[in-house]
C-alpha positions as CSV (number, residue, x, y, z in Angstrom):
1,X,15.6,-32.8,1.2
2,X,15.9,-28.8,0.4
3,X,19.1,-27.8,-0.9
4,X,21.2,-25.7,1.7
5,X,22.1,-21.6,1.9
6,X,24.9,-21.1,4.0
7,X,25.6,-17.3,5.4
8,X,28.9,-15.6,5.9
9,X,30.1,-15.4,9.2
10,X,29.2,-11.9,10.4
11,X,25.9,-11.7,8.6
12,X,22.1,-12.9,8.9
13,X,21.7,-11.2,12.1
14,X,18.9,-9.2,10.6
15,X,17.7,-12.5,9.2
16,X,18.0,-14.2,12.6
17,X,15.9,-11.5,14.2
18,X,13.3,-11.9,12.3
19,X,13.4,-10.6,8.6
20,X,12.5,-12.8,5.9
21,X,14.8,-11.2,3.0
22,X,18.2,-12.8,2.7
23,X,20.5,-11.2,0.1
24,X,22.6,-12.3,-2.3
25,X,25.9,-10.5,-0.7
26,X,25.3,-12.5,2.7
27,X,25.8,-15.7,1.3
28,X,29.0,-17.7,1.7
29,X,27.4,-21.5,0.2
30,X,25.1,-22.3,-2.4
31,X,24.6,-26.0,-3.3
32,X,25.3,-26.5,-7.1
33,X,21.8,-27.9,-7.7
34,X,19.8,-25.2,-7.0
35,X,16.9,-23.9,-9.6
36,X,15.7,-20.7,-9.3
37,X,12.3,-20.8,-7.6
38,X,13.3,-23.9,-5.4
39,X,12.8,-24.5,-2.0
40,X,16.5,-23.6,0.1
41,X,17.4,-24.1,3.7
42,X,19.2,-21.8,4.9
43,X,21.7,-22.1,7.8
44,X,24.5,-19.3,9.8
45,X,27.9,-19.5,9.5
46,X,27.5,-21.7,12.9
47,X,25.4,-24.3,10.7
48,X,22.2,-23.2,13.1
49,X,18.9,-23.8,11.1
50,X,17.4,-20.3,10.6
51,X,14.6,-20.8,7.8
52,X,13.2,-22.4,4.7
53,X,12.5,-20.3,2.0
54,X,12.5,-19.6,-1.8
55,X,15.8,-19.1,-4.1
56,X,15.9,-16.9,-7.0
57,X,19.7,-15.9,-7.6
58,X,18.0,-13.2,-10.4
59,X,17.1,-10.9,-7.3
60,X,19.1,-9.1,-5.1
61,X,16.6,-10.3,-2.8
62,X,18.1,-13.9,-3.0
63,X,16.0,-15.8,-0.4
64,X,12.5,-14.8,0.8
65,X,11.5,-16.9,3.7
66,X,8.6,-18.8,4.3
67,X,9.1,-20.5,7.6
68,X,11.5,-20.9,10.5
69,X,10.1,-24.4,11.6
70,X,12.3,-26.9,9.7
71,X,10.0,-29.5,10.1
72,X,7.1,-27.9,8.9
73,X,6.4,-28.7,5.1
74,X,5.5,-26.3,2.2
75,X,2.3,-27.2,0.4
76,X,-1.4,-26.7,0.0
77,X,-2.2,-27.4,3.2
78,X,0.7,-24.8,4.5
79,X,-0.8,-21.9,2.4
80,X,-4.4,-23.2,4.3
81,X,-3.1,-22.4,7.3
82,X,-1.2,-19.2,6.4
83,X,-4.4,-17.6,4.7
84,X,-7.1,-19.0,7.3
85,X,-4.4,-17.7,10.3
86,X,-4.3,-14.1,8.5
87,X,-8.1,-13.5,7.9
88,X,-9.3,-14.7,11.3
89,X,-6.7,-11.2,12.3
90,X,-8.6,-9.6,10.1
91,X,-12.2,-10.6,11.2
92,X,-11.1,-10.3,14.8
93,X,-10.1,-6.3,14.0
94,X,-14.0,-5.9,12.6
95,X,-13.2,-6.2,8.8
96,X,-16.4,-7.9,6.9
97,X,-15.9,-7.2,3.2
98,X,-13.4,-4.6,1.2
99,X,-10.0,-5.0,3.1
100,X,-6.5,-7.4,2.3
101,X,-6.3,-10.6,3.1
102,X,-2.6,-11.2,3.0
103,X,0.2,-8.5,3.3
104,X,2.9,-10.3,1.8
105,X,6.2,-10.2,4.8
106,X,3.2,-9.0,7.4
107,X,1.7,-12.4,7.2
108,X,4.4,-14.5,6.6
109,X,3.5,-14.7,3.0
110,X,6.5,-12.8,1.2
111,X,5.3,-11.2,-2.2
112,X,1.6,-12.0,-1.6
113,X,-0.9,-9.6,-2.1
114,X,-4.7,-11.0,-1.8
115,X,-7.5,-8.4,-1.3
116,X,-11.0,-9.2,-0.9
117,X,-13.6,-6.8,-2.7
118,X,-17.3,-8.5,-1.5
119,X,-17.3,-11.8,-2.8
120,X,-14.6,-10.9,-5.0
121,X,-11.2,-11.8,-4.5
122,X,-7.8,-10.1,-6.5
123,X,-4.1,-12.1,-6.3
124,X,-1.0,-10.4,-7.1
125,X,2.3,-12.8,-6.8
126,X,5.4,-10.5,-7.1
127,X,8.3,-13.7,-7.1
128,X,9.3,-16.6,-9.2
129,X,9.1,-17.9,-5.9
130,X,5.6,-17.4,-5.0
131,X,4.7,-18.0,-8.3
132,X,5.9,-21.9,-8.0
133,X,2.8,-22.0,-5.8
134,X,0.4,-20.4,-7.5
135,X,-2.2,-23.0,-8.0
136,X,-1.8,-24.1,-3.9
137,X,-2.5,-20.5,-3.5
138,X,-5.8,-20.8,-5.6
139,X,-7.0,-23.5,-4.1
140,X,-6.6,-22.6,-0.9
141,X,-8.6,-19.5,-1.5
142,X,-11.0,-21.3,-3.1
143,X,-11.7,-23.4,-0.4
144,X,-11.3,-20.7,2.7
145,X,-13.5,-18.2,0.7
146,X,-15.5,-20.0,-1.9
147,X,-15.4,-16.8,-3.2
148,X,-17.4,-15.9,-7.1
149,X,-14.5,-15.4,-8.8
150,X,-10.8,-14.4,-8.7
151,X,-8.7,-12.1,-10.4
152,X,-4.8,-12.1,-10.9
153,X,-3.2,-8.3,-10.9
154,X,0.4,-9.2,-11.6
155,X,0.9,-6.3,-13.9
156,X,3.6,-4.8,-12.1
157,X,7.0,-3.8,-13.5
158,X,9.1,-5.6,-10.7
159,X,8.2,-9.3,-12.0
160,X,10.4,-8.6,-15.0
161,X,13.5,-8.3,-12.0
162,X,12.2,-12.1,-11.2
163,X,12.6,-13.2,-14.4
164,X,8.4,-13.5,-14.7
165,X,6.2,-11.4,-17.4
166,X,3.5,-9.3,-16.4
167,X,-0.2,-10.2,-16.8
168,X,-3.2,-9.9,-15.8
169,X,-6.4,-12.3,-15.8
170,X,-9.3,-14.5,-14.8
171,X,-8.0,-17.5,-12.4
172,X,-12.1,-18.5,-12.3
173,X,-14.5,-18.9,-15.0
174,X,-14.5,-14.7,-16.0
175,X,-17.0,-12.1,-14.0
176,X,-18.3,-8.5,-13.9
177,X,-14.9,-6.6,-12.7
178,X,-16.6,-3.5,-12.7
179,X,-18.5,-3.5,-9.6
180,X,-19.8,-1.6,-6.7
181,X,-18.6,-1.5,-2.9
182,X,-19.7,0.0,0.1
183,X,-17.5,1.2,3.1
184,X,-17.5,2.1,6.2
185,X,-19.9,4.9,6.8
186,X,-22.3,3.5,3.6
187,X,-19.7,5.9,1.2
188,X,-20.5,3.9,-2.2
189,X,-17.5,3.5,-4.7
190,X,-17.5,2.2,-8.3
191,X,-14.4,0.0,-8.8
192,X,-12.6,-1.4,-11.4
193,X,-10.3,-4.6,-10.7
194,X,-9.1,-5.0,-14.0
195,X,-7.7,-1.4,-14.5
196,X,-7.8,0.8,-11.6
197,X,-4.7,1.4,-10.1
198,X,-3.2,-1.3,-8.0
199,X,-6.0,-4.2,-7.5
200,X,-8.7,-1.8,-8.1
201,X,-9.0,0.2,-4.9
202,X,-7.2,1.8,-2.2
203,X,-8.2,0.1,0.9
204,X,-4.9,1.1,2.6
205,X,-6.6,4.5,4.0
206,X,-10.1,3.2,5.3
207,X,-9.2,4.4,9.1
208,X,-7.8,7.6,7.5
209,X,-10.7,8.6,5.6
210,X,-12.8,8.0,9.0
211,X,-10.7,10.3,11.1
212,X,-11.6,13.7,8.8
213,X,-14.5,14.5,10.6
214,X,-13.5,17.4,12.5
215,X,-11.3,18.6,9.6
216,X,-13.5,18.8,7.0
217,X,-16.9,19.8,8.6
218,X,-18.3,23.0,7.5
219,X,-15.2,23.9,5.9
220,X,-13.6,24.5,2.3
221,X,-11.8,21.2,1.5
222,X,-9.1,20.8,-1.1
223,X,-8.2,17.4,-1.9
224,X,-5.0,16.8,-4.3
225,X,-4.0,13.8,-6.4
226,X,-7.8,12.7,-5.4
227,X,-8.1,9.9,-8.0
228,X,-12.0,8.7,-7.7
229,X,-12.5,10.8,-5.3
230,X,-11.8,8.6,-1.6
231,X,-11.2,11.3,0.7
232,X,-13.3,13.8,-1.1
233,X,-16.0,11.8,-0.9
234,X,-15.6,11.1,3.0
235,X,-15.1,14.9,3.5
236,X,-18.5,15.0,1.8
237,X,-20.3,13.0,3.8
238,X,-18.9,14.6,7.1
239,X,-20.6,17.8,5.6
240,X,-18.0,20.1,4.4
241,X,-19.1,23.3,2.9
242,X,-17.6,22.2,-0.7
243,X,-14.6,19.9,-1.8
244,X,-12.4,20.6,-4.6
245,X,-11.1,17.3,-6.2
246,X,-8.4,17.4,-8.3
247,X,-6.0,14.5,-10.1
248,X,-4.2,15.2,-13.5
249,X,-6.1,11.8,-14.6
250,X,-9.1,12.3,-17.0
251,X,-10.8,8.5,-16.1
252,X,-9.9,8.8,-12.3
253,X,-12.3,12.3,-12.6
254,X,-15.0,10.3,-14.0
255,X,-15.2,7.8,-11.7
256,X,-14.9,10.2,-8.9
257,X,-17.6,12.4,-10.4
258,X,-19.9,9.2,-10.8
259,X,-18.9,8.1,-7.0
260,X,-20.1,11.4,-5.9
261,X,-23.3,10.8,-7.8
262,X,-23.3,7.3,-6.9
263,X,-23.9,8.9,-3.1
264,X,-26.3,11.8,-4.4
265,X,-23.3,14.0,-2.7
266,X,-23.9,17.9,-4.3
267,X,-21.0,19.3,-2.1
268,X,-17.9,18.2,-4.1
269,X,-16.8,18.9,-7.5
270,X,-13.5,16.9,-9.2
271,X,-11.5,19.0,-11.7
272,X,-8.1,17.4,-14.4
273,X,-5.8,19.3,-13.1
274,X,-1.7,19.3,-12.2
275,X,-1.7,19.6,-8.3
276,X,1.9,21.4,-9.0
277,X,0.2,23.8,-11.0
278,X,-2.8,24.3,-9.8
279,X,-1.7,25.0,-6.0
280,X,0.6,28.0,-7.7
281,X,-2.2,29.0,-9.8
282,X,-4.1,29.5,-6.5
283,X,-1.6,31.3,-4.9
284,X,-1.3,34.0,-7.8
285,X,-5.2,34.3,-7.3
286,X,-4.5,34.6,-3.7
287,X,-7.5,32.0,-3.1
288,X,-7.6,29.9,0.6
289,X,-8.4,26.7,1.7
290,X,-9.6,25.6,5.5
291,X,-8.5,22.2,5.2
292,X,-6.1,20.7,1.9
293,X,-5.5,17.0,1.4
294,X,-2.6,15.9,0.3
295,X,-2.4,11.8,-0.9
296,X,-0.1,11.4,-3.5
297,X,1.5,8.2,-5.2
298,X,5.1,7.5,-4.2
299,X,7.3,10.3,-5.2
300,X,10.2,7.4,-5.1
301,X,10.2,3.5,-5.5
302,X,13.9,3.2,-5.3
303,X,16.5,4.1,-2.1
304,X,18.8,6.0,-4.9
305,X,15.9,9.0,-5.8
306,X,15.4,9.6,-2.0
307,X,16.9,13.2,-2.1
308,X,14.6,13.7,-5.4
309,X,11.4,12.5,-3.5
310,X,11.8,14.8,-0.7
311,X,12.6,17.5,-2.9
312,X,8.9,17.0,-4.2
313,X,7.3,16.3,-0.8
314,X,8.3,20.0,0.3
315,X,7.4,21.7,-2.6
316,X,3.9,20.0,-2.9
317,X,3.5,20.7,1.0
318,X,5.4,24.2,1.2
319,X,2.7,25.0,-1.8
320,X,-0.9,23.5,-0.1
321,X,0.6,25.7,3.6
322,X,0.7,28.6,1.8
323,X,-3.0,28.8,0.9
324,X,-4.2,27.7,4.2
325,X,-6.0,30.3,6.0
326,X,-5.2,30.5,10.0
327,X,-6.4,27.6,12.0
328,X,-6.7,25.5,9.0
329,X,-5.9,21.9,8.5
330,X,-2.8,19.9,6.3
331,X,-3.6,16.3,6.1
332,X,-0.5,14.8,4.2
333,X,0.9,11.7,3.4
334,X,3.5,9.6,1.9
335,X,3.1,5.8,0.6
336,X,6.8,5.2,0.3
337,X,8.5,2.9,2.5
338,X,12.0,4.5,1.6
339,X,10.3,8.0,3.4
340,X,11.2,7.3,6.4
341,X,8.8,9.1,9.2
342,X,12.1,10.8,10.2
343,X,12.5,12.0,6.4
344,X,9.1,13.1,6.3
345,X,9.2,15.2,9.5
346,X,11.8,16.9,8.9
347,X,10.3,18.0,5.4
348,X,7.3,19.2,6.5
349,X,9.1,20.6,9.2
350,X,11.6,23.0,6.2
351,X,7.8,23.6,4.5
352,X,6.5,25.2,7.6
353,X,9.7,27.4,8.4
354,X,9.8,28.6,4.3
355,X,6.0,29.5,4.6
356,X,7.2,31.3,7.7
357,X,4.3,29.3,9.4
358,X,4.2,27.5,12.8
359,X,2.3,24.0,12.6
360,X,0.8,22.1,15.3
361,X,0.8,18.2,15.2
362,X,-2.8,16.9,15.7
363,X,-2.4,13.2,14.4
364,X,0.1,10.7,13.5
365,X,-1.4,7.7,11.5
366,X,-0.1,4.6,9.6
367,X,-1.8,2.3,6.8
368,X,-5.3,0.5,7.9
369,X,-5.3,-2.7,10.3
370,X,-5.5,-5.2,7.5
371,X,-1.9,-3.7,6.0
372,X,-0.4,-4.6,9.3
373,X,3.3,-3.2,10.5
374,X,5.5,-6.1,11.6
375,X,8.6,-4.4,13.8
376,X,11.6,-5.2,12.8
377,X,10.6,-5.5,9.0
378,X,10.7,-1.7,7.9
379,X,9.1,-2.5,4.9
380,X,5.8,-3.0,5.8
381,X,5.6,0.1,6.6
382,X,5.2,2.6,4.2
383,X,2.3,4.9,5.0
384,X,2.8,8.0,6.7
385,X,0.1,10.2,7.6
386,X,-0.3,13.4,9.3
387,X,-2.9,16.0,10.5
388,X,-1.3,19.5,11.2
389,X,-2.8,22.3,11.9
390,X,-1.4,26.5,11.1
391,X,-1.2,27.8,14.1
């Protein structure tokens, strides 16, 4: 039998409702024989069942949960299930190769990251927890995907919080991880699981990239913080008249200059550049854009450097509006779940009134399909994602 959580009286509502997080601050009992990284019931102050989860008093975060069926049973078979349920969504919404697999909360699988890159597939376990269950996670994979090989990308700073190291590995017999993939469209990328950024692609902005159509065509295209070139290459191949990549990274250039050779694409060029810089640079030369992109990694990953983060959002936004010429096109975003779409409003919002501009809201979009938002669990969602045009 689990060992048993018991919340205060007055809090779990948020739990009861359906998030899966249970912190360390709601808690009124904790059995005395609990290990971190065991498997907890957890009960209201009423001594109603609410979950079954894993304990790890070295987080804030002290329960994650896995399920609210106290008779079902964690084990290989439940991870089966879990990972068959969320890529039958996935093949349902049209996805084939290149997309995730498992959203952690969004798929009832808390700290869970699988994407799949071809036949390819790349883990990243974020808990003590999760990590318990590492090798049921393998095999299940193994035998849902019989995929060539899998790769572990648990080099992320926040496994040191669950009392885990960081590494990074083969959890196969070791393959190529430099590879090609092809997206929607046919746009070619070069990608490298073992040491591009996250688990070696963004696949978080596939709609996004297919939505720039009528921005981009025929027009002159800035695209900031580009890393291998995504979105300048999609604004490529829906014909814009030029696109000007730029990402203060000297390897993400390369790659983005091979992935625009990789697709024989003669109408973008990448530059190492500060976006900061650069975007006042261009307004001393008085130079203009039709259309600027704006993509760039999380100005915050903590709730306390919130004002901070939205003290860079405007300035990086107030800068790309000012060298907009009329009728042109903004296409900004945030990846931060703290931004809240309120938050990032009412920045862009300040930008436009200190450019002494008036913008017109043309799109409002979130992370791709396979990143799904559950409501109710704020955290998965993070992307925010705007087209606005100067009016």
């Amino acid at each position: 039998m689990s060992a048993i959580i018991k919340l205060q009286r007055g809090k779990g509502y948020r739990v009861e409702a359906g998030h899966p997080w249970v912190y360390n601050n709601e808690v009124e009992l904790v059995d005395q024989d609990i290990v971190d990284g065991d498997l907890v019931e957890v009960y209201n102050f009423k001594n109603n069942f609410i979950g079954k989860g894993f304990y790890n008093s070295k987080s804030q975060i002290l329960i994650r949960l896995l399920t609210r069926d106290a008779a079902e049973t964690i084990d290989e078979s439940f991870f089966i299930r879990k990972i068959t349920a969320s890529n039958i969504l996935r093949e349902q919404l049209g996805y084939t190769n290149n997309y995730r697999v498992v959203f952690g909360e969004a798929d009832g699988l808390p700290s869970l990251v699988v994407d799949k890159f071809n036949d390819v597939l790349v883990v990243q376990i974020l808990t003590l927890g999760m990590e318990q269950w590492k090798q049921e996670i393998i095999h299940a994979l193994t035998k849902i995907f019989a995929p060539s090989g899998i790769y572990e990308r648990n080099d992320v700073p926040v496994r040191i919080l669950e009392g885990l190291k960081e590494q990074k590995g083969f959890l196969t017999p070791p393959f190529e991880t430099k590879f090609v993939i092809e997206e929607p469209g046919g746009v070619k990328f070069g990608i490298d699981i073992e040491n591009g950024q996250k688990t070696g692609f963004f696949l978080d902005q596939k709609e996004n990239r297919l939505c720039l159509k009528p921005y981009v065509e025929n027009r002159e295209v800035l695209d900031c913080f580009c890393y291998t070139g995504s979105f300048s290459l999609y604004a490529a191949m829906f014909k814009a008249k030029h696109v000007l990549g730029l990402d203060i990274s000297e390897e993400a250039i390369k790659q983005a200059e091979a992935n625009a050779r990789l697709n024989q694409f003669s109408n973008c060029t990448f530059e190492v550049q500060n976006t900061f810089d650069a975007l006042t640079n261009y307004h001393r030369q008085q130079r203009k854009f039709d259309t600027i992109i704006l993509d760039p990694p999380a100005f915050t990953k903590s709730r306390h450097n919130i004002d901070n983060a939205l003290k860079g959002y405007k300035e990086i936004n107030l800068k790309a509006l000012k060298l907009l010429n009329k009728g042109g096109y903004l296409i900004t975003c945030t990846c931060s779940h703290f931004i809240t779409e309120e938050h990032f409003v009412n920045v862009l919002f300040e930008a436009a009134n200190d450019a002494q501009i008036q913008i017109r809201q043309l799109e409002y979009r979130i992370q791709s399909h396979d990143h799904p938002y559950i409501w109710g669990i704020d955290e998965t969602l993070y992307l925010k994602f705007y087209v606005l045009q100067v009016v």
